[in-house]
NUMARFI-993723 format. One record per residue: x, y, z of N, C-alpha, C in turn; residue in one letter. Coordinates in steps of 0.1 Angstrom, whole numbers, plus 5000, padded with zeros to 4 digits. Example, Ala and Ser with C-alpha at 12.3 -4.5 7.8 and 13.67 -1.06 7.14 Angstrom:
BEGIN
513249435078512349555078513249675078a
512849785071513749895071512950005079s
//
This chain:
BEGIN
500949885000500050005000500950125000x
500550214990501450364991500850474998x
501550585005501350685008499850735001x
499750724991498450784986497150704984x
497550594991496450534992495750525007x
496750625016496350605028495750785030x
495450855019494850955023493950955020x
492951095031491651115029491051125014x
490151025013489251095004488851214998x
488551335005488151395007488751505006x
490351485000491551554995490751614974x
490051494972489751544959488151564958x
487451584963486251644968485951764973x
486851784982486651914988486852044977x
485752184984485752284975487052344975x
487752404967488852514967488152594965x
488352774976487952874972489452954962x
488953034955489853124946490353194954x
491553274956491753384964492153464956x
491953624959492053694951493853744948x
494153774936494853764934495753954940x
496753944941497454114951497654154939x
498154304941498254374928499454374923x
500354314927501854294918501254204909x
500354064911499853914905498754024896x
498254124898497354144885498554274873x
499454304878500254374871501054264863x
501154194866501954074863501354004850x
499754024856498953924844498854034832x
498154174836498054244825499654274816x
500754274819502154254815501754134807x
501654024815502453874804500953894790x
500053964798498653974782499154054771x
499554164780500354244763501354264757x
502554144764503454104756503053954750x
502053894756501553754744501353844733x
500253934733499553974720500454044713x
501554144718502754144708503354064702x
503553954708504253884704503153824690x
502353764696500853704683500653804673x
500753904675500954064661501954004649x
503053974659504753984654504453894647x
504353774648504453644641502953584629x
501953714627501453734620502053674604x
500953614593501953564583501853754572x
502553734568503053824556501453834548x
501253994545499554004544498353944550x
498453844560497553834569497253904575x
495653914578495254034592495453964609x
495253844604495453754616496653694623x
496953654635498253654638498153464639x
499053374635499053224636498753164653x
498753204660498753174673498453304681x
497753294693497153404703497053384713x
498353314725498553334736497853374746x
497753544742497153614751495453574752x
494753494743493453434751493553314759x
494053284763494653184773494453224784x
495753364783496153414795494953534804x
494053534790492353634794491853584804x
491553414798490753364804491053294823x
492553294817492953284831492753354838x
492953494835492453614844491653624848x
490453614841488953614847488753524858x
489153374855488853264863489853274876x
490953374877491253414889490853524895x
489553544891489253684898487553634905x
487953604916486953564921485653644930x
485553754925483853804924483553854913x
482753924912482153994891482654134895x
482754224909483354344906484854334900x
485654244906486754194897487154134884x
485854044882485954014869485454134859x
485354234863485154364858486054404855x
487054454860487854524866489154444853x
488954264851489754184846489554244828x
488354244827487454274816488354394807x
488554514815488954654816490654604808x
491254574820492254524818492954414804x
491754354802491754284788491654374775x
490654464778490354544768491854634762x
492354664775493154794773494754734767x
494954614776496454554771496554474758x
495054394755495254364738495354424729x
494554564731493954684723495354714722x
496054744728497554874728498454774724x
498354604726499354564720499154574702x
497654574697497754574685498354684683x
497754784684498254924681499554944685x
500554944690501454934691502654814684x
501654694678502754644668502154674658x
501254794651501154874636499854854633x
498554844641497454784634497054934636x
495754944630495055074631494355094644x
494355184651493455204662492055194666x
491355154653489955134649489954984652x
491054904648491254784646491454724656x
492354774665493054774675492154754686x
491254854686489954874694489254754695x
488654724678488154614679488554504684x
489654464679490354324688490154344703x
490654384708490654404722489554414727x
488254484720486854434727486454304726x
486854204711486654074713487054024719x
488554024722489253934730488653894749x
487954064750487654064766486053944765x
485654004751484253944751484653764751x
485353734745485353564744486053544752x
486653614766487253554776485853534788x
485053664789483853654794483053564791x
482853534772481553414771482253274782x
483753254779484153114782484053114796x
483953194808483453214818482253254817x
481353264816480053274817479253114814x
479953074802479352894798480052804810x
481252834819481852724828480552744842x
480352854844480252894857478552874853x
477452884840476552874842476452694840x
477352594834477052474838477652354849x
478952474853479452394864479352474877x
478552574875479052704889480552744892x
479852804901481352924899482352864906x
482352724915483452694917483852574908x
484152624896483952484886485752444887x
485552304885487352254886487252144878x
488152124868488151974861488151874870x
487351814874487751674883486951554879x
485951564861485651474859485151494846x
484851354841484851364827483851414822x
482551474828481351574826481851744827x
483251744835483751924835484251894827x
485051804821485851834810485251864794x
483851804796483051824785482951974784x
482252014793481552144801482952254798x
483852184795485452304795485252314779x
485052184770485052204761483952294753x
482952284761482052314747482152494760x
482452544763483152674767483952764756x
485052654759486452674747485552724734x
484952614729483952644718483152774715x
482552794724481852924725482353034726x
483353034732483953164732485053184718x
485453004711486253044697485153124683x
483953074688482653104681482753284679x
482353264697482653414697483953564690x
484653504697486253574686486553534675x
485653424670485953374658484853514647x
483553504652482153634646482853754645x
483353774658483753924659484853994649x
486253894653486953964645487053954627x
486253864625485653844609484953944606x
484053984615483554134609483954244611x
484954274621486054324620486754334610x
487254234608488354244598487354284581x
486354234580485554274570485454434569x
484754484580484554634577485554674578x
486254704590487454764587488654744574x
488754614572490054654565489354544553x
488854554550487954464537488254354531x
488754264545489554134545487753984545x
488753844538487753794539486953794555x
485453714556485253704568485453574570x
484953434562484853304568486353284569x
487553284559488853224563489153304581x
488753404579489353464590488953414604x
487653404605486953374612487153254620x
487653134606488052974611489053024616x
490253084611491153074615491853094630x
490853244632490953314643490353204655x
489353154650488753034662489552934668x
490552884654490852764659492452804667x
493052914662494152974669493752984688x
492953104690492453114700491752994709x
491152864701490752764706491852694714x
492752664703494152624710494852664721x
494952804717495752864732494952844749x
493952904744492952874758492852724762x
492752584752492652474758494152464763x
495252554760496852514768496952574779x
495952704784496652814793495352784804x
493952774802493352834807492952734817x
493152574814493252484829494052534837x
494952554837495652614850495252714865x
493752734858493052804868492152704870x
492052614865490752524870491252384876x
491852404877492752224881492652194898x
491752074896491052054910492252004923x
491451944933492851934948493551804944x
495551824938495851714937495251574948x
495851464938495751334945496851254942x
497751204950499051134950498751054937x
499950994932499350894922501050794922x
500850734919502350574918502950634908x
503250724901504350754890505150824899x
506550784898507650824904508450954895x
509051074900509951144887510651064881x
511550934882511750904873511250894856x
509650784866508750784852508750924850x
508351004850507851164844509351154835x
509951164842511251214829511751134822x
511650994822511450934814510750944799x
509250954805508150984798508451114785x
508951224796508951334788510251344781x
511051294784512351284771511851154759x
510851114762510450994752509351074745x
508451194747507451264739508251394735x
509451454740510551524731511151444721x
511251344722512151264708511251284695x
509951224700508751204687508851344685x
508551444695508251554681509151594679x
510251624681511651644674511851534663x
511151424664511551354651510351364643x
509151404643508351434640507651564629x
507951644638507651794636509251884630x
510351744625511651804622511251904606x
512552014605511952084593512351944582x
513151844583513951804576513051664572x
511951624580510751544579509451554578x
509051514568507951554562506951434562x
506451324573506151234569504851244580x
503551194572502451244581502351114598x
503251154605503151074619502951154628x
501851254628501351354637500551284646x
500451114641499651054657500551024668x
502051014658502750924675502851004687x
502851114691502651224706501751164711x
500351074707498951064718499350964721x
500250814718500550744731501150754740x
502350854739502850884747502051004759x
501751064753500551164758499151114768x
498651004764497950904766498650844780x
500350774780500450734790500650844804x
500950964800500951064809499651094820x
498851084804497251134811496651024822x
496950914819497050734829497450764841x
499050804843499450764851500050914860x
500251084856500751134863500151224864x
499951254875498551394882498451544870x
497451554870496351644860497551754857x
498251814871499451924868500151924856x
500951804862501951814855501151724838x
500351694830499551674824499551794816x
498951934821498152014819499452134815x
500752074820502252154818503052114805x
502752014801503651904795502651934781x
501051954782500551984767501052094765x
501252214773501452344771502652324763x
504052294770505552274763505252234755x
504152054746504652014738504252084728x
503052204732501752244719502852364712x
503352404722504252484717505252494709x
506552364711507052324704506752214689x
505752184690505352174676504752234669x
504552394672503752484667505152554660x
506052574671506852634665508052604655x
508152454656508352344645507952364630x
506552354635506052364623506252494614x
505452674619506452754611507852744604x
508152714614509752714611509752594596x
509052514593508952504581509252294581x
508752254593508752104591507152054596x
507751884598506551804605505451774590x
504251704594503351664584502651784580x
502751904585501551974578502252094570x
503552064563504452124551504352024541x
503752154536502852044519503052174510x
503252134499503552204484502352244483x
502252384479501252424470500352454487x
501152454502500252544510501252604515x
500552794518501352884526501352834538x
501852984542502052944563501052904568x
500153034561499153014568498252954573x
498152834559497452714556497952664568x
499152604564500052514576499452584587x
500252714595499452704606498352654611x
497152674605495552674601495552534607x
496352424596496352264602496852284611x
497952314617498852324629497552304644x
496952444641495952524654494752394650x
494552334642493252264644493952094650x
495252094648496051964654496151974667x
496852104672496752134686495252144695x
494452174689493752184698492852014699x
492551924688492751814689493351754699x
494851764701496051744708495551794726x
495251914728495051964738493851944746x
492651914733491751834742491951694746x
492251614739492451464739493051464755x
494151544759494851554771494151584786x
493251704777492751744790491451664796x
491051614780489551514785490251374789x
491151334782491951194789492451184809x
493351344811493351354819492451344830x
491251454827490151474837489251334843x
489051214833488451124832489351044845x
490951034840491450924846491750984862x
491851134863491251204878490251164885x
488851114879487951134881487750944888x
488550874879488650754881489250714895x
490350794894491350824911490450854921x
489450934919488851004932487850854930x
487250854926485950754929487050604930x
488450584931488550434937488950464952x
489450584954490150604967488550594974x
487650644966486450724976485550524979x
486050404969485650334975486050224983x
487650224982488950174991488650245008x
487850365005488150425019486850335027x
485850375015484450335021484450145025x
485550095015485449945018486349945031x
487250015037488150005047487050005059x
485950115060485350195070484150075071x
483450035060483249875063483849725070x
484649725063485249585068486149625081x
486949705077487549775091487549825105x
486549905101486350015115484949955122x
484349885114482849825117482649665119x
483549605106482849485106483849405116x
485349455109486349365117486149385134x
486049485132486149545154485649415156x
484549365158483649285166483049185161x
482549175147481749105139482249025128x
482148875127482748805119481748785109x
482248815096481448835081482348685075x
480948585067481648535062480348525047x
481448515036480548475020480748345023x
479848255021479948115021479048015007x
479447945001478547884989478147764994x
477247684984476947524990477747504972x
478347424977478647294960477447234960x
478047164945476847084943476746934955x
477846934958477046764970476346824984x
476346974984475547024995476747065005x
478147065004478747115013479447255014x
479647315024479747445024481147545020x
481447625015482947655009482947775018x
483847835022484247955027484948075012x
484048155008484648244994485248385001x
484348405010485248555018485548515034x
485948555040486148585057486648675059x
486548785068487448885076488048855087x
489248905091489648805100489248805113x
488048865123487548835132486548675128x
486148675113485548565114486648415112x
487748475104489048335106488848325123x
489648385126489948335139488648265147x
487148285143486348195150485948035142x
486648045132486147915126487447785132x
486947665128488247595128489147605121x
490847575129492047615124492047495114x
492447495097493247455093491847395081x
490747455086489947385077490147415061x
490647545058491447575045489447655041x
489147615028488047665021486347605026x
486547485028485847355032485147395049x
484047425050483747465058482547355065x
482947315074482847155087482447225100x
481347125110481547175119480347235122x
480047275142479247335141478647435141x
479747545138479347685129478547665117x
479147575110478547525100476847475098x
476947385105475547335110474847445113x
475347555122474247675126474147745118x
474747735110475047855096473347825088x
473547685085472647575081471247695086x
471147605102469547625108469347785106x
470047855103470048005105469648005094x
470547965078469248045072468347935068x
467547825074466347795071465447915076x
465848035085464848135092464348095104x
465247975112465047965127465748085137x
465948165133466948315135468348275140x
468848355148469948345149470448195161x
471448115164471248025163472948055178x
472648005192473848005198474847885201x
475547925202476747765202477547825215x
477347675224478547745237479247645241x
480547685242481447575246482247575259x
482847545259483447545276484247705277x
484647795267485947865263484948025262x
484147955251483348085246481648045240x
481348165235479648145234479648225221x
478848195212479048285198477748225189x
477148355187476048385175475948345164x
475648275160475848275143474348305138x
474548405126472948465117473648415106x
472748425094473248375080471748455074x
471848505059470748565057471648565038x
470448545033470748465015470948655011x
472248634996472348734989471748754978x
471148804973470348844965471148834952x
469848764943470648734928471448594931x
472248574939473148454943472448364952x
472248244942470948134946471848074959x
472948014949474347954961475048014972x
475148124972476148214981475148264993x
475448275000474848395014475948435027x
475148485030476448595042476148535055x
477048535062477048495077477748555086x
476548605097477548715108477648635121x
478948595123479648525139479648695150x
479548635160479348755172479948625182x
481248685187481348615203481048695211x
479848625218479448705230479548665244x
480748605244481448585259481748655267x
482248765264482748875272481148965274x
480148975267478748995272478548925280x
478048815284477348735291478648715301x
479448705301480348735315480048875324x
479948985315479549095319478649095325x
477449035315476249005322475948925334x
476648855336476448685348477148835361x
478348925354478748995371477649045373x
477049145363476449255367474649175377x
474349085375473549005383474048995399x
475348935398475848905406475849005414x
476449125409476849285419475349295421x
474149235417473149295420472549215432x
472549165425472349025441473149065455x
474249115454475049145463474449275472x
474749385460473749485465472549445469x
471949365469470849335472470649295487x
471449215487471649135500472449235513x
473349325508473849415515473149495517x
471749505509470649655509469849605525x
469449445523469049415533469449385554x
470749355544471549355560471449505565x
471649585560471849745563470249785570x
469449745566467849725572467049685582x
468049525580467849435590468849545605x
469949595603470749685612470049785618x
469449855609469049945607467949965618x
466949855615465949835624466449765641x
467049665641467649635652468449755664x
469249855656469249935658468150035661x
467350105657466050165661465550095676x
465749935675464949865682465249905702x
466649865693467749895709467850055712x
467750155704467950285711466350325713x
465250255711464050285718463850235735x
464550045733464349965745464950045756x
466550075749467450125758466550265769x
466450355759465850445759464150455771x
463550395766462650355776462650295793x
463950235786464950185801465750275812x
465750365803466750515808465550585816x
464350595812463050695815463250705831x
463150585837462650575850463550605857x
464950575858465350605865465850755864x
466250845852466250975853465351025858x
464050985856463051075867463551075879x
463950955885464050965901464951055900x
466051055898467051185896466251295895x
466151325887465851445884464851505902x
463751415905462651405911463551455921x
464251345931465251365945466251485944x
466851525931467551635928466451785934x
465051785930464351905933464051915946x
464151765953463551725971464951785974x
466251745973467351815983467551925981x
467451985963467552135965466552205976x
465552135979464552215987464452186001x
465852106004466152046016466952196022x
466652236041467652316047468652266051x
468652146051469852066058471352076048x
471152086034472252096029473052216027x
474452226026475252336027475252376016x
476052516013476452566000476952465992x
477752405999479052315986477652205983x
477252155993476151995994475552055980x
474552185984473852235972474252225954x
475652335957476152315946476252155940x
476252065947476951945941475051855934x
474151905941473051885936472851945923x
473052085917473152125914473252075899x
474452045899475351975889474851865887x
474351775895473351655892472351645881x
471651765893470251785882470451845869x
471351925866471351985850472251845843x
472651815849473251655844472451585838x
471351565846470051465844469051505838x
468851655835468251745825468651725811x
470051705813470451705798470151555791x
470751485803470451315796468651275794x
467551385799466751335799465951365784x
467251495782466651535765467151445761x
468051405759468851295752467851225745x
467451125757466751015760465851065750x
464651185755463951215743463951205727x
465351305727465651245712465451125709x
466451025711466750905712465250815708x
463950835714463050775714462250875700x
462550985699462151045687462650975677x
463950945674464550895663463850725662x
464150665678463250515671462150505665x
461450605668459750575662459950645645x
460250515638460550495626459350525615x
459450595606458650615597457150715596x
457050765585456550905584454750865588x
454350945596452950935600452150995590x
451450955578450451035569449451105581x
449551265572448251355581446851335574x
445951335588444651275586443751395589x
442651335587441451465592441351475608x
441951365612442051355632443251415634x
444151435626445351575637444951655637x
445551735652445051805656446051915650x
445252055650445652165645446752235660x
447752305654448552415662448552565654x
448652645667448652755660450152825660x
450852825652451952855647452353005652x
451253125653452153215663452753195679x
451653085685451453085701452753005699x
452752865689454552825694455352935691x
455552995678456853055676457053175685x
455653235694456153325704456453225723x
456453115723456652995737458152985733x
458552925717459652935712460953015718x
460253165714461253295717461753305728x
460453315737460853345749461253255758x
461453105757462253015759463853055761x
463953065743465353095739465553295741x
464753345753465453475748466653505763x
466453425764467453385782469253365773x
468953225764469853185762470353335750x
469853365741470253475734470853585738x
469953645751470153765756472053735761x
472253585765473753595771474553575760x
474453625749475653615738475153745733x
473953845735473953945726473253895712x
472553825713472353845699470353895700x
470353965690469254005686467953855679x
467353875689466353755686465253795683x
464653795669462953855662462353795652x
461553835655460153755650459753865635x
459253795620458553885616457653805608x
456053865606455153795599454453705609x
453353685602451853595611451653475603x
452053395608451853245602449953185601x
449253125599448253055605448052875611x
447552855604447052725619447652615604x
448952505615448852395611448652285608x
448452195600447752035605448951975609x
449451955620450351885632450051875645x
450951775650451151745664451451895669x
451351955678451552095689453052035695x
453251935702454351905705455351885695x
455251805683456451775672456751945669x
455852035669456152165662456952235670x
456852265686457452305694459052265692x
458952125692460352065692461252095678x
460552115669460852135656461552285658x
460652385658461152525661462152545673x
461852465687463052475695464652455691x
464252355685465452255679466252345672x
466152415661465952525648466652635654x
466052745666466052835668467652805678x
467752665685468252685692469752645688x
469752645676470852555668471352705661x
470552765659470752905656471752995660x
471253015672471753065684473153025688x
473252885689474052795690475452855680x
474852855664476252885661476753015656x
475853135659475653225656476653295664x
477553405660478853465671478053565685x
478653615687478253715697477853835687x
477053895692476754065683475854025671x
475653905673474753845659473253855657x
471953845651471053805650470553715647x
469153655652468553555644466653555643x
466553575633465353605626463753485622x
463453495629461753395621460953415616x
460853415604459853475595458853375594x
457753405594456653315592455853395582x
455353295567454353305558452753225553x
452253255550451053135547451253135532x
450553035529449953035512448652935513x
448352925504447052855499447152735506x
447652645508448152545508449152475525x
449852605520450852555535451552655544x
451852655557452752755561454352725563x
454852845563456352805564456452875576x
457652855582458252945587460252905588x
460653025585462253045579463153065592x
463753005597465053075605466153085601x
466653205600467753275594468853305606x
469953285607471253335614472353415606x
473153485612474253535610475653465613x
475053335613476553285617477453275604x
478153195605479553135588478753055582x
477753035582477052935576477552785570x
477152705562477752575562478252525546x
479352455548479952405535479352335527x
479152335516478652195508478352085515x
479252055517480051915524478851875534x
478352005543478251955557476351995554x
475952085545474352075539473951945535x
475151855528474551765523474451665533x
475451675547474851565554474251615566x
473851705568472751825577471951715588x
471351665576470251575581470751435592x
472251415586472251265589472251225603x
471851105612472051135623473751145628x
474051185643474651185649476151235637x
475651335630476551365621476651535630x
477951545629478551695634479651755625x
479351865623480551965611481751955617x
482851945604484451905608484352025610x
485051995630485952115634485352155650x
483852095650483252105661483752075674x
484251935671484851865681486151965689x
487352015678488152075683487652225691x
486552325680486152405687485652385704x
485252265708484452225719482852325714x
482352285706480652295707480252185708x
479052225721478752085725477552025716x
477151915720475951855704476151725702x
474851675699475151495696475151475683x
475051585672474751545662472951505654x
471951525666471151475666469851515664x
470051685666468751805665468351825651x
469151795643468351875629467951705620x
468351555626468351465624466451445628x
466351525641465051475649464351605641x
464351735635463751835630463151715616x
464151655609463851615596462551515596x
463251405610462151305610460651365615x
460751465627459551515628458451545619x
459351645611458951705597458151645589x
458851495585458451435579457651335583x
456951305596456051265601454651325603x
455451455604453751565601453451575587x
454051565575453851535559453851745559x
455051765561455951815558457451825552x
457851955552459251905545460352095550x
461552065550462452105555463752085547x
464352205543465152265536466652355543x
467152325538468852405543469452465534x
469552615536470452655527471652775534x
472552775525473852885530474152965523x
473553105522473453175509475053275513x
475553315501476453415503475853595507x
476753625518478153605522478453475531x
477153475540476953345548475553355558x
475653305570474653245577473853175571x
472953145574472152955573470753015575x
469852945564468552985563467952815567x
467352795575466252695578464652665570x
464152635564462952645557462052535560x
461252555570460052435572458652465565x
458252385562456752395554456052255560x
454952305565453952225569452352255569x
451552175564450152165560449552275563x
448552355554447652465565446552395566x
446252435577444752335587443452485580x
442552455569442652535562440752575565x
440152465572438552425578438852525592x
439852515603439652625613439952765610x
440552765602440652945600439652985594x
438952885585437552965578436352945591x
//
């Protein structure tokens, strides 16, 4: 495989835009226009009005076709006019004349642009053997054209014939433009296997023939041998150099020929004649090239375009995963192997050669009777075989192998991880509950005897017999046993598992009477850190427990408070709606990280850092807020807006028959 077989497709497909050409490249063009046409004046035959060759429409049409919008092709137009015009007139023609030419020449550079662009559009490029037509019958039209004009030209003005002039002028101008004016149309090279050697091989082998051909000193009509060799060019070496090599050769047999050799020096014909044959050989010559060329371009792009497409098939699609096989029956019924890719070699048996045995075979078989696809498993692997008949081919049909081992291994884990999960979903449950079970029992088991505490703690404080220190030491008992008896409470909040649906039997609360029991609870604790503790807005009447609400808002307010600095505030806003009431507590504390929002809720979870700070806490208040919440068929929200402090958001039912 060569380098150019491994490129994109899409190297000779893709559009080329024109770019416009800078103004040294159009000083350059109007220059090489009116020294062609000088030159084409000069070499005029002796009394002729016409010149044997005309360059400079070549180099028109090139112009135009590098001028990629119409204010420029305007502009090219101008430029045509003025540099052919002044070359006539300047190598001795009349100024009348002069005139005229120069308006033709712009006009049949414009028709031959005007016929590419109206059948191939404006981005037209030889890249196939329909542009090359489309170039030709252009060329044509615009020789038509300069061929009309300067015949009646040369008629009125200088009272020359019109039809010789006319052929003549056509087939001159025909020629030059089929040598000059591809070079603006020549589509996106494509590599090709001709090495420079071959080229220069090639081309010192089509310099010999016409040097022995076109000699003054040979006169023998072998004006065909240039198109094999020409022919092998157009085969094998990119459109360029093709499109370079007519130009050199059209030239050097043109100029052969004046010079007075080759087959078209014949007795009893002038130059002119000769030329006349010359310009209708070359342009023969020049198309053959360009339509030979364009064709075998065109042939390049459509095999690469189906090498790629066959790669992106069998390659990137079929081989990855899927074994493709063409298989025939012989006539005694046995099966032949005619294609495989090599995902499907490697699933058949080794060594079977063409002769296809075995029970791939067999399933190949029941597959295509239309029992569908057909599985074979062996101790190693497991694999699919389909088969489905080709059309038109009685004998042959296709067969797709799939191992699907590494699926169904996939598949057997992914059960497995589920089963697991499954089974670990339930131990976690089974814990879960056992757990609940014991911090209820435990819990219930705690009750009785904190009461006595607490109870004997209020009998000695109210005893005279004990001293300052005795007291003190009671003291410390009872807020001891105060604390462990909220504990406890929690603790028996958290066991009673699972969300209570609200019914038409709960009882209603009225959401100002707690949020003001609330306050003034917590205005003891507030008032000793300074912080500003307020109420705004009139809530209405709940559907909840009166106790779960209390605890809910204590909990809240007092968690608030809790981490809110000194000098701080903390806010309760209560609203109604149709439907439900909220009520918001807002702090000024640092409010909380990502991190510690998202586990807010969890139990006996506390924010990294607590520990070190010494804030005291079980982890357990905004755990018992959630469950609460969600036992009254409510719901509860946390957020930490910037710059910081912590917004609280409860919503719970409005009891919506007592307020009316």
């Amino acid at each position: 495989m060569t380098s150019a077989d491994r490129l994109p497709v899409v190297d000779a497909q893709r559009s080329v835009s024109r770019r416009p050409l800078p103004w040294w490249g159009w000083l350059i063009a109007v220059v090489l226009i009116f020294l062609a046409s000088v030159l084409g004046v000069r070499v005029t035959p002796p009394g002729g009005e016409v010149a044997i060759w005309w360059p400079a429409a070549g180099l028109s049409v090139l112009l135009i076709l590098l001028a990629p919008t119409g204010r420029l092709r305007g502009w090219a137009l101008v430029a045509i006019v003025l540099s052919t015009g002044l070359a006539n007139a300047v190598a001795g023609r009349p100024l009348p004349v002069a005139g005229a030419f120069g308006v033709a020449n712009a006009l049949e550079a414009l028709v031959v642009v005007l016929v590419l662009v109206r059948l191939g559009g404006r981005e037209f490029r030889l890249r196939n053997l329909a542009a090359a037509m489309q170039f030709t019958i252009a060329v044509l039209a615009g020789a038509l054209t300069i061929g009309v004009l300067v015949g009646a030209a040369v008629v009125v003005l200088e009272g020359g014939g019109f039809l010789p002039t006319a052929v003549f002028v056509a087939a001159s101008h025909m020629a030059a433009v089929f040598m000059i004016a591809p070079f603006g149309l020549l589509p996106p090279a494509i590599p090709v296997r001709a090495t420079i050697a071959e080229m220069t091989i090639q081309a010192v082998i089509l310099a010999g023939i016409i040097g022995l051909v076109f000699h003054p000193s040979v006169h023998l009509p072998l004006a065909f041998l240039p198109f094999p060799v020409l022919a092998w060019a157009a085969f094998r070496f990119p459109i360029r150099v093709v499109v370079v090599e007519t130009l050199l050769a059209s030239m050097a047999m043109l100029a052969l020929t004046v010079i007075g050799g080759g087959p078209f020096d014949r007795v009893g014909f002038d130059l002119t004649q000769e030329a006349a044959l010359a310009e209708t050989f070359l342009v023969i010559f020049a198309g053959f090239a360009i339509v030979l060329s364009t064709a075998q371009y065109e042939l390049r792009a459509t095999t690469r375009q189906l090498v790629a497409t066959s790669r992106l098939l069998s390659g990137s699609l079929v081989e990855a995963s899927v074994g493709l096989i063409i298989a025939e029956r012989s006539d005694d019924g046995a099966l032949q192997v005619v294609w495989s890719n090599p995902t499907a070699t490697a699933l058949l048996p080794p060594g079977s050669g063409r002769r296809w045995e075995g029970e791939t075979a067999d399933a190949a078989r029941t597959a295509l009777t239309g029992a569908g696809a057909v599985t074979l498993q062996s101790d190693t692997r497991t694999i699919t075989v389909a088969a489905n008949r080709i059309p038109d081919e009685s004998d042959r049909f296709a067969v797709q192998l799939v191992d699907v081992t590494d699926t169904l291994r996939m598949q057997a884990a992914t059960l497995e991880a589920e089963r697991e999960k499954e089974a670990a979903r339930s131990t976690r449950l089974d814990l879960e509950r056992q757990r609940g079970d014991f911090v209820a029992t435990t819990s219930h088991e705690l009750r009785t005897p904190i009461t006595s505490i607490v109870g004997f703690c209020e009998l000695l404080s109210s005893s005279d017999a004990l001293g300052d220190q005795e007291r003190s030491w009671v003291e410390v008992i009872d807020r001891n046993a105060v604390r462990l008896s909220s504990l406890v409470e929690d603790l028996l909040t958290l066991g009673a598992s699972g969300a209570r649906p609200v019914e038409s039997s709960t009882p209603d609360v009225d959401l100002n009477t707690q949020i003001d029991e609330v306050v003034t609870a917590a205005s003891v604790l507030a008032a000793k850190k300074d912080i500003v503790l307020s109420t705004v807005g009139r809530a209405g009447i709940a559907l909840a427990e009166p106790g779960d609400v209390n605890r809910i808002l204590t909990n809240l307010v007092a968690n608030a408070i809790k981490f809110t600095p000194r000098g701080g505030s903390v806010t309760i806003t209560s609203t109604v709606t149709d439907a439900a009431v909220s009520v918001v507590v807002a702090d000024t504390g640092p409010g909380m990280s990502e991190e510690t929002l998202a586990h807010a809720f969890d139990r006996f979870y506390r924010a990294p850092g607590m520990d070190r700070a010494a804030v005291p806490g079980t982890g357990l208040g905004l755990a018992i807020v959630a469950e609460l919440v969600e036992r009254n068929g409510g719901s509860v929200r946390l957020e930490s807006p910037a710059p910081g402090g912590t917004r609280a958001t409860v919503e719970l039912p409005r009891s919506v028959g007592r307020e009316a």
